[in-house]
C-alpha positions as CSV (number, residue, x, y, z in Angstrom):
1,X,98.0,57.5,133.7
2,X,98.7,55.0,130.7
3,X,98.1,56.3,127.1
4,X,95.6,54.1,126.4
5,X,93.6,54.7,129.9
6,X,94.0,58.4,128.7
7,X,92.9,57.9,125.1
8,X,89.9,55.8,126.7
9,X,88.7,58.8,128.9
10,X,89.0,61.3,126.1
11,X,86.7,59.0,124.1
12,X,84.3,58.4,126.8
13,X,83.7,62.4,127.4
14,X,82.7,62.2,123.6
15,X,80.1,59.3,124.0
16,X,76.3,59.7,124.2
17,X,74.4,58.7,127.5
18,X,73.5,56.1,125.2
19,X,77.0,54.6,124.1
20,X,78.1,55.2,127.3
21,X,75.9,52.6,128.8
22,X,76.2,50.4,125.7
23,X,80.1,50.6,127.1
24,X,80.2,50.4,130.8
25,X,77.5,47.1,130.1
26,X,80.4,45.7,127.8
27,X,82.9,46.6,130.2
28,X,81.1,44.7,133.1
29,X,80.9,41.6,130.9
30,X,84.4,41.5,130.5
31,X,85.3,41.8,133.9
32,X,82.7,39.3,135.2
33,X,84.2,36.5,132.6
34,X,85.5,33.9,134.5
35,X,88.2,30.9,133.6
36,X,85.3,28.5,134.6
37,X,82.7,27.1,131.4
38,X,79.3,28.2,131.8
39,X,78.8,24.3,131.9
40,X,80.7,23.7,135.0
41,X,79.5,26.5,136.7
42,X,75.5,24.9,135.7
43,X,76.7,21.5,137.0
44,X,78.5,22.7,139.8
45,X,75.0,23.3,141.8
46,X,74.0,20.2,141.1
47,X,74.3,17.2,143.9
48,X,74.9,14.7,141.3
49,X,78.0,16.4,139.9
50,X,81.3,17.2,141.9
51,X,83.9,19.5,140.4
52,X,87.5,18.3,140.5
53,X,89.7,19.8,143.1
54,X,91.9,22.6,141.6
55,X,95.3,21.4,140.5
56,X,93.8,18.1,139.6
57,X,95.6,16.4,137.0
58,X,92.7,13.9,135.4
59,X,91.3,10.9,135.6
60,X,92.8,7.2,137.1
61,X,93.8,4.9,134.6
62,X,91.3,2.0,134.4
63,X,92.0,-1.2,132.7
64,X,89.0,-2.6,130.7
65,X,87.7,-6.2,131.3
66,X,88.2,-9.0,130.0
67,X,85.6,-11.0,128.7
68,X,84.6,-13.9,125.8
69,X,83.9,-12.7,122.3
70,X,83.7,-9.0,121.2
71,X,83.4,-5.9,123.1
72,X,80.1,-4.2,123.1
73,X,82.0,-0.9,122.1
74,X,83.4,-2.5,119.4
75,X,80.3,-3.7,118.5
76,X,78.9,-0.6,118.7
77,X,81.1,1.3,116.6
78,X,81.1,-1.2,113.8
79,X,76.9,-1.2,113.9
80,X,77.2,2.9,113.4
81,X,79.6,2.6,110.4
């Protein structure tokens, strides 16, 4: 056994029932914690999201149109300033 999985037990035996289940609920958060953000994992049940595949490296470049006169974003951005 490791000397921290050692020092760990010896500290658990001196715990209260209380503490001890203040630690085993820490414990099972930290192994429950995933990679994933809680806000994918909320938008990954919904239809009207899809999550990229793994190993997916972004986005497509798109090229923006053109058009007459000033872009609305442009626009926009000088309005908010």
């Amino acid at each position: 056994m490791s000397t921290a999985k050692e020092s760990l037990y010896s500290t658990i035996e001196q715990l209260t029932d209380e503490e001890a289940r203040r630690a085993l609920k820490l414990i099972h958060g930290i192994r429950k914690r995933s990679h994933v953000s809680p806000t994918l994992r909320r938008l990954a049940n919904d239809p009207a999201f899809r999550m990229p595949a793994k190993g997916r490296k972004g986005f497509r470049r798109v090229e923006p149109a053109v058009v007459k006169g000033i872009p609305a974003s442009r626009l926009l951005a000088e309005d908010r300033r």
